[in-house]
N, C-alpha and C positions, 0 to 999 in steps of 0.2 A: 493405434500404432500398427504399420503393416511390416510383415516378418517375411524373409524368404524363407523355401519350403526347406532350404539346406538348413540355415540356420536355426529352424525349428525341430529340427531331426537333432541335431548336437545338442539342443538343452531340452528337449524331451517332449519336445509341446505336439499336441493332438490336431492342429488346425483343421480338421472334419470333425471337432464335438461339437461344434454346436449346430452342424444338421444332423449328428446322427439318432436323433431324436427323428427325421423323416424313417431313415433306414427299420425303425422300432414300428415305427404305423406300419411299413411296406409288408413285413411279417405278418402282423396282425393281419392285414390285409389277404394276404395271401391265403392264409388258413380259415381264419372267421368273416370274411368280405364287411370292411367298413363300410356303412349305411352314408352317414352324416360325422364330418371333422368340422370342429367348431373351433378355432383358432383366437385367444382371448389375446389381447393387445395393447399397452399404453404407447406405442408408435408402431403405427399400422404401415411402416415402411422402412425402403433400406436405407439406413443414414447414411451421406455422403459426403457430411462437412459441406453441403452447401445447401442455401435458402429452399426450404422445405416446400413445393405446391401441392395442389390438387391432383397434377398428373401425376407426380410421387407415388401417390397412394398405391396399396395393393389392390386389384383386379377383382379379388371375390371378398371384399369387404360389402355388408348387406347392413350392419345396423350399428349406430354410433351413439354412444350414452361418453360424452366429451368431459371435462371438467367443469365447467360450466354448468352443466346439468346437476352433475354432483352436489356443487357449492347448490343451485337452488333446491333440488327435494332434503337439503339439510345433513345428507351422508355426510357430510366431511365437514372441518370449520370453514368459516369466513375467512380468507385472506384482507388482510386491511395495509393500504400502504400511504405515505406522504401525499397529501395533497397540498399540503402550503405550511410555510413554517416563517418565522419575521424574520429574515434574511434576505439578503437579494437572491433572487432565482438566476435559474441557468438561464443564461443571453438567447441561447438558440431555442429552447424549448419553451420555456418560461413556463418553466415547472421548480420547485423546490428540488433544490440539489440534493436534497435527500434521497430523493425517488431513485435517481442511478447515478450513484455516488460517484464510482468508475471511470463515467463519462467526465466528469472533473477531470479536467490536464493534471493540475497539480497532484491528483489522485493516483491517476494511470500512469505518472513517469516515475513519481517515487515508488510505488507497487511492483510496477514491472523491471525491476532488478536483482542483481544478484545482492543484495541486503545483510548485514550482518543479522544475528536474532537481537540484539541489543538496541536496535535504531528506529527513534522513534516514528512513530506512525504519522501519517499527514494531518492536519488540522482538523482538516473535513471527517475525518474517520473517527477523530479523539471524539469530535463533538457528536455523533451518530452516535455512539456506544453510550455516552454519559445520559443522551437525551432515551434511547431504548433500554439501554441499562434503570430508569428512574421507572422506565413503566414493569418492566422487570421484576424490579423491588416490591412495584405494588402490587403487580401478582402474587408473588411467594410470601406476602404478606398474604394475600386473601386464601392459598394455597393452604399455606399453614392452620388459620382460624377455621379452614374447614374441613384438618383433619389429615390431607393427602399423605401417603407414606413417602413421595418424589417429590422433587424441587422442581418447577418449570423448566422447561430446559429450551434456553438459547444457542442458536444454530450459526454458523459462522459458513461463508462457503466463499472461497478466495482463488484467488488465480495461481501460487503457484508456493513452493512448500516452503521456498522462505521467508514469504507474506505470511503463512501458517506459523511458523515460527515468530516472527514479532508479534503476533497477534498474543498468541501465548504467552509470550514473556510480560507484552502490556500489564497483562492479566496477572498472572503469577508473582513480579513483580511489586504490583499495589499501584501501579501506574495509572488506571481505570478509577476514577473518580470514586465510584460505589465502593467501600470499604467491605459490601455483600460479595462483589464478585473478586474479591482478591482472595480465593479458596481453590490451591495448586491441587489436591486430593479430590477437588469436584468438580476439576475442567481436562478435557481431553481433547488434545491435538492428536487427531490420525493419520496417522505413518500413512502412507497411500502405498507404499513402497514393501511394510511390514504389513500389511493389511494384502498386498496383491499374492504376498507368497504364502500366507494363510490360506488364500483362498484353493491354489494347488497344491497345500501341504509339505511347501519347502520351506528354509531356513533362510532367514533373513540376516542379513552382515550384521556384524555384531555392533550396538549400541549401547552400553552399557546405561549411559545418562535415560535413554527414552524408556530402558527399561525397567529400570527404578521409579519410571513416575507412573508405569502402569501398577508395580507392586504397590508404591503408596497408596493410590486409589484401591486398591483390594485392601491393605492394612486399615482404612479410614474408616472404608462401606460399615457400615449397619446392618451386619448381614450374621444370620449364626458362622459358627465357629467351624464347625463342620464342615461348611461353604467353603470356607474362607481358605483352609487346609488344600482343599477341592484346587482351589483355581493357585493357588500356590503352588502348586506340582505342573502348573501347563506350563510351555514355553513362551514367549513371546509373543511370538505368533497364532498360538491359540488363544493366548489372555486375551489380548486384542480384540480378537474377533468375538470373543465372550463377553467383553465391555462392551462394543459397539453395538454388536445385536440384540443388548439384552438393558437397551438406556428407560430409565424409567419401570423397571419392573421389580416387582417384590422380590426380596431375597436374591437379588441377583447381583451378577458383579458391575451391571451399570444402574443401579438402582438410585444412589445418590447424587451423580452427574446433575451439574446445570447448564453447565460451557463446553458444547463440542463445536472445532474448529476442524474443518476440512476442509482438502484439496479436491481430492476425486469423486464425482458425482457418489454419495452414499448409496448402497442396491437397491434396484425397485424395492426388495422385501422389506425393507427395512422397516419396521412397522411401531416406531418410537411414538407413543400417544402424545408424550406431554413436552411435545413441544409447543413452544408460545409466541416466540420470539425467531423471525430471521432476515440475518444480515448479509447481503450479498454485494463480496467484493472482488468482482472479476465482471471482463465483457461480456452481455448480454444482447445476442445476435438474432437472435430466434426466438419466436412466440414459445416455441416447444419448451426450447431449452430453461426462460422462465416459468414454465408452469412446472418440469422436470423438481428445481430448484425448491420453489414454493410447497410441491406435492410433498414433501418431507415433512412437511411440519402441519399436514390438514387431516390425520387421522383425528378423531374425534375422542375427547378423554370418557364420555359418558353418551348413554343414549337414554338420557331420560325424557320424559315431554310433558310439555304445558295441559292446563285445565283440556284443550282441543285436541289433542294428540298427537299433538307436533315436535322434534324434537325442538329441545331447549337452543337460542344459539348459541355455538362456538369462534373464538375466533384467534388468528394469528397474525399477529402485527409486522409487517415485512418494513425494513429499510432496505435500500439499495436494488433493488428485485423490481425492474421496468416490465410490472404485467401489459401492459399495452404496448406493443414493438409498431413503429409505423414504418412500414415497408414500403423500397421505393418500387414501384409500379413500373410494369415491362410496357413493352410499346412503345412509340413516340417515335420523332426522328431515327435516323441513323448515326451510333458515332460517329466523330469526328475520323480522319485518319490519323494513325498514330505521329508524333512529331520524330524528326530527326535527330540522333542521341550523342552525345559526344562523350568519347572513352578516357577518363582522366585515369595518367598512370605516373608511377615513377621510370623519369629517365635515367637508368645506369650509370649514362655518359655524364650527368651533373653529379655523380657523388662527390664531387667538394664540393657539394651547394647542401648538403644534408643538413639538417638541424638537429639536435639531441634534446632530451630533458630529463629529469629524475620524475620517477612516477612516484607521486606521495599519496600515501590513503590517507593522512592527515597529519597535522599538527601540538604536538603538547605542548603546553604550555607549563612553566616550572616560575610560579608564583611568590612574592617573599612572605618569609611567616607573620609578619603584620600587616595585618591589608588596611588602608588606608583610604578614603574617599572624599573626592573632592566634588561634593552634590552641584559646584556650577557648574563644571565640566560636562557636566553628564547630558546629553541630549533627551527630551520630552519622548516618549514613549505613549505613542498613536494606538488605542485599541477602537477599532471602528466596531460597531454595535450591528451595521448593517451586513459582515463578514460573517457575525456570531449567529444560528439560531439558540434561541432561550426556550423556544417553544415551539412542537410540532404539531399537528392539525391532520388524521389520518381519516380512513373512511372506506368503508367496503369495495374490494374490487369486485367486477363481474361481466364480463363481456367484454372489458376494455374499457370498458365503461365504470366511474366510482359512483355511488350512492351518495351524493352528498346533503340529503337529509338526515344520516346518520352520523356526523362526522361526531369523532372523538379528541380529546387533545391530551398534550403531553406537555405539563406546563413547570417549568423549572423553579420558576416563582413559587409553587405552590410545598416544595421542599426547603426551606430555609435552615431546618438543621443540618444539611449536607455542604452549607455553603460560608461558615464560620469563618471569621479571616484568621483567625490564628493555625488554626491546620494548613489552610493555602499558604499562611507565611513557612511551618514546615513541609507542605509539599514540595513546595518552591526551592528552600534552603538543599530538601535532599538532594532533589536534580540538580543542582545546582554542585552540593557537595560531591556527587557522582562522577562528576564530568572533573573538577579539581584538585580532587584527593588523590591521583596519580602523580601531580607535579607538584604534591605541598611537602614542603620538607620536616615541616616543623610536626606539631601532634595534633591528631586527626578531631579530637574530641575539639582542642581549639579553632580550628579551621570550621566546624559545623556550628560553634557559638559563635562565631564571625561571620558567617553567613546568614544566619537567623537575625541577627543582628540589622546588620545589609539589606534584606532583604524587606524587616517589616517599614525603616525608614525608605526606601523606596516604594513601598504599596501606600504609605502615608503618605508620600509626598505629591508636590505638584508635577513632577516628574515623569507620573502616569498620566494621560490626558485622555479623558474619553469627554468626545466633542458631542456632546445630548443631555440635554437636559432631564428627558425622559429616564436616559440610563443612570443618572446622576442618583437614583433613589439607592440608598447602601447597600440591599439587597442587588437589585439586579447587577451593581457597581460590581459588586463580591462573585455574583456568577459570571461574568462577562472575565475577571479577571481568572476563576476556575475554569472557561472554557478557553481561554489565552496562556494558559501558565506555560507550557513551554516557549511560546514568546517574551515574558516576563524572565524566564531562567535567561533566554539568550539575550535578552537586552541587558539583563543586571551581569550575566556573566564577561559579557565583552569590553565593558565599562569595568570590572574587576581588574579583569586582565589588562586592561588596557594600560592603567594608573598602576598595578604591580606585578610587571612579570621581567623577571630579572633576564630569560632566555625561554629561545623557543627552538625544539625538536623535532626536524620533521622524519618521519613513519614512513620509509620505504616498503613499496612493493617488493617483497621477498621475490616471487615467480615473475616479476617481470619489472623488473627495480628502474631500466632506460627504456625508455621510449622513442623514437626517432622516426624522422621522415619517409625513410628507408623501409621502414615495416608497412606502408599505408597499400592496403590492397586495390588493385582496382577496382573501378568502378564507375556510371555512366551517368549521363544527365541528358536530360532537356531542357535545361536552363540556357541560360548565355553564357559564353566562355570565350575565353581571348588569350592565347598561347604567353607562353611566358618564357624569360631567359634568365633571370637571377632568383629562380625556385628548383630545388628538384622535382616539385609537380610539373608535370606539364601544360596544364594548363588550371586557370584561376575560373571559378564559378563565380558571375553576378549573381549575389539576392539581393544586391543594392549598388543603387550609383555611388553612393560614397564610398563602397570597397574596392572599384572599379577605378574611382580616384586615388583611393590611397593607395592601389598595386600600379598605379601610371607613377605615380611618386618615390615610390621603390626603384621600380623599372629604372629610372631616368637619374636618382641618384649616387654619386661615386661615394657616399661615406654609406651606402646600401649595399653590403656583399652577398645577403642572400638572405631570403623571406621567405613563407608559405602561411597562405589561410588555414586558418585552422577547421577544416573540414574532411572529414571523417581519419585524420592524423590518431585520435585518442589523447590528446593533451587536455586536461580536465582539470579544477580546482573544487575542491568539494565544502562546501561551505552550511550554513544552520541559517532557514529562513521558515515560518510560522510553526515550526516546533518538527519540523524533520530535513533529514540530509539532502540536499542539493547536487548539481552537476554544472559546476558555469566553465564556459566553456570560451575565453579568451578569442577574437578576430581573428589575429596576425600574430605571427610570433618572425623580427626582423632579427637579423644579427649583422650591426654594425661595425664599422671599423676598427673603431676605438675598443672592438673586443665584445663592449655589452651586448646582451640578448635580449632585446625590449620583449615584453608581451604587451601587445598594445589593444586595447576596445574601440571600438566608434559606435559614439553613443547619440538619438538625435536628442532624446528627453532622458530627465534621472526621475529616479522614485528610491524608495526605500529600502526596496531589494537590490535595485542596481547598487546602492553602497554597501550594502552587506556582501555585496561580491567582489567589489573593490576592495571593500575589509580585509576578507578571507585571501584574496590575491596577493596584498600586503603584506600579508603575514607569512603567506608562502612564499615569497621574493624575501623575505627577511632570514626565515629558517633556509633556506637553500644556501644564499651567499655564506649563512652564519656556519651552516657544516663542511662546505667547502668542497671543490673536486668538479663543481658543475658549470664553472666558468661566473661570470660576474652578471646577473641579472637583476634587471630594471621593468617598473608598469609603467602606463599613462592610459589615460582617457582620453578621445577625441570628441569636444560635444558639438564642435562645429566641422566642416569639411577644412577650411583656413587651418585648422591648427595643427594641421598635421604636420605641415613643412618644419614647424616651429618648433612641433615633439621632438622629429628625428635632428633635427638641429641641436636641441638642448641635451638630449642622451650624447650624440657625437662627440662631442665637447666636452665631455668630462670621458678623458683614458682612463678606466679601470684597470689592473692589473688582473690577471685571469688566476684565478686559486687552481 
């Protein structure tokens, strides 16, 4: 982060310490004359946040012992990462999605938000943890039987702090399949924030909640009493830092830890042995930066050695951590010249063409105390087999290169007591009840034996489909459904709701409750665009001929008083697709004669997620009109170009009255 020098002077900061470490040689120098400085380095250059080369380097750099080197004379473990798991691979790489989870869309758009800590994590991520989590287990099984005073400890390392926070909550929660890792007293998420003012010995805003969970971990530890007194008297900020530097070691305040969760690179010193396990959920740009990552967790728990006198091997099982980065190669042609850009703004002059809308962060639903179910209604519930891995397939990295004479696996199959249906039927019921129990009127204990209820005839029924004969065997049936169950909750829950919800509430944005045309900042493109007169935009962006057609359609008609794409406005619908929160983001938003406010889609093909945002759209058009104030609003789908005339036709023709 770069500071001016004024601003560094008002909060106290030293921006010369960290050369004044030359200033101390020059001394020395001065009086005792230095012979030979030998300058030690895990980045032998000055980072610049951009792709690292050979000219980078420092100038009086003479000899390079790399990581690589390391991993082979046996210093340090084995990193071991994904080489293939029975899922479909990534399309571009055709690699196991496992390897850089990240790189998954679905990954990187629900990660990279502002996130409540409550909301659940992406499919990909659930399924990463259960399947690393199983090897995990078997560790600290073997850990155990042979004695270790520490629990393995798995590494988490995430892109931003309120990823770090869900991640925690999964955990703490009971959300994480492993009923091992649901231990709030032996998992630390790092303040990166309470951890930076530690470092300079200042005081950190007060958090009361994060600080109770550091005191629990000290109350829990296993550690004498004496200790225990010890770290009870530090403030926060020094707890912290006693936890974290001290993960894995006797008698210490991070001695019992299995689950640290971080944001901010952990310090080079950091010198945690028994890590085993690491998950890396943030972009991976740089070779460096993954091996930075990795280096956490390749200290070595033992240096014993074989009949030869070698040591023994070690190793650390990485998901998500792309040790091989393939960088694109400089050279070649010349760019292109740049294209000519076109500035889309709001016109002043059309504010009666403005559009408004209620910002909702969501919807309750307020359900009646007998829920009732009618199983033909209920739509077949799709679990593809080829979405799920059941089992991963890892293997030594080393140069970029994997060993794959050594591969190891991770076979879910081979746990059957972790995959019983009757807990999945209460997995299911709780999330399930979690999400209900705000709108149920009646008594809570009822509500959770109607869900259990609900839930196990749905897992019986023909109503779940899984299209394989292969998966069809009960076990893998049973894990296919534990690595789906947040799809299970959303498909049983919507069909709940569906058949008994008397009303539905929508959740305003407190800090910014209207939304409207009027707020859209500018902003430029090199796309196509084509000027407009019944938008307050001024001009419309092609990403497609059919929006281009349905804005000549607007244009040209008189029951059309004013329209705008819906691009980069912030009108959003937040909806629940394979077990976390969504952002669908409606076409066209028109407002007709007759008063209505269509939000209209053009769609060319549907799938199963296009209805579930239809769903959620639905339901947000229902709660809106039903609280009233925001004028009278209508959806449609367009799945052809033809049908448009025939939408704005049909909304026209039915005058609403505006609430």
């Amino acid at each position: 982060m770069k500071i001016s020098k004024k601003h560094a002077e008002e909060h106290g900061i030293d921006l010369d310490e960290a050369t004044r470490w030359i200033e101390g040689l020059d001394r020395i120098h001065k009086t005792r004359r230095i012979q030979r400085c030998f300058d030690l380095s895990a980045t032998p250059f000055a980072p610049t946040g951009k792709k690292s080369t050979d000219t980078a380097l420092f100038d009086w750099i003479i000899s390079d012992f790399g990581l690589n080197d390391a991993i082979e004379a046996g210093l340090v473990k084995t990193p071991r990462v994904v080489v293939r798991d029975d899922a479909v691979p990534d399309a571009k790489t055709l690699r196991s999605k496992l390897y850089h989870i990240y790189r998954d869309p679905t990954v990187s758009e629900d990660l990279n938000r502002k996130a409540e800590a409550y909301e659940a994590l992406p499919k990909l991520v659930q399924d990463a943890y259960t399947l690393l989590g199983a090897d995990w287990r078997e560790t600290r099984a073997q850990w155990q039987e042979a004695g270790h005073h520490s629990p393995p400890v798995m590494l988490t390392v995430c892109n931003r702090t309120e990823t770090a926070a869900r991640i925690e909550t999964y955990f703490n929660k009971g959300d994480a399949h492993w009923p091992e890792l649901h231990a709030p007293t032996r998992t630390l998420r790092v303040d990166s924030k309470v951890l930076e003012k530690a470092e300079i010995g200042e005081t950190a805003t007060s958090d009361k909640d994060y600080e109770a969970r550091l005191k629990a971990i000290i109350d829990a530890a296993t550690i004498p009493e004496t200790r225990r007194q010890q770290f009870r008297g530090l403030k926060k900020e020094e707890l912290l830092r006693e936890i974290v530097d001290n993960v894995g070691k006797r008698g210490a305040a991070g001695q019992d830890l299995q689950n640290v969760i971080s944001v901010a690179m952990l310090s080079e010193g950091w010198d945690a042995k028994n890590v085993t396990h690491i998950m890396g959920l943030r972009a991976f740009t740089s070779q460096l930066l993954c091996e930075q990552v990795v280096g956490r967790g390749l200290r070595r728990v033992s240096y014993d050695t074989d009949e030869n006198g070698l040591f023994l091997p070690e190793y650390v099982n990485v998901f998500g951590v792309p040790l091989s980065i393939s960088e694109t190669g400089e050279g070649g042609e010349a760019p292109p010249p740049p294209k000519p850009t076109t500035q889309i703004e709001v016109l002043p002059e059309r504010a009666h063409l403005e559009l408004r809308w209620p910002n909702v962060l969501r919807v309750e639903t307020v359900v009646r105390p007998q829920l009732t179910m009618d199983w033909g209604k209920v739509a077949p519930l799709v679990l593809d087999p080829a979405s799920t891995p059941i089992s991963a397939e890892m293997a030594p990295a080393l140069g970029g290169a994997t060993d794959m004479g050594k591969v190891t696996a991770i076979d879910l199959e081979k746990l059957p007591d972790g995959f019983r249906l009757q807990r999945l039927v209460f997995q299911a019921a709780r999330k399930a009840f979690a999400e209900l129990s705000h709108g149920f009127s009646g008594s809570h204990e009822y509500l959770a034996a109607q869900l259990v209820r609900i839930v196990e005839t749905f897992l019986n029924s023909d109503r779940l489909d899984i299209p394989s004969l292969f998966h069809s065997d009960p076990l893998r049936r049973r894990i296919l459904i534990a690595l789906n169950i947040d799809l299970v909750v959303q498909h049983v829950l919507s069909n709940v709701t569906e058949q008994n919800t008397e009303r539905l509430t929508p959740v305003f944005d407190e800090e910014n409750p209207i939304g409207a045309t009027g707020q859209m900042r500018t902003w430029y493109t090199t796309k196509p665009c084509f000027p407009t007169t019944k938008s307050h935009i001024s001009h419309l962006v092609g990403d497609s001929s059919w929006e281009g057609h349905a804005a000549n359609i607007f244009e040209k008609r008189d029951d059309v008083i004013a329209y705008a794409k819906n691009d980069h406005l912030g009108f959003q619908i937040y909806y629940m697709w394979a077990g976390s929160r969504r952002r669908y983001v409606p076409d066209f938003l028109v407002r007709l004669a007759s008063g209505t406010i269509l939000a209209l889609e053009i769609k060319g093909t549907d799938s199963p997620q296009n209805k579930a945002k239809r769903d959620a759209l639905n339901e947000w058009v229902k709660a809106v009109n039903a609280a009233g104030g925001f004028g009278h609003w209508a959806w449609d789908v367009a799945f052809k170009p033809a049908e448009i005339q025939d939408i704005v036709t049909k909304h026209s023709a039915v005058a609403e009255p505006v609430a």
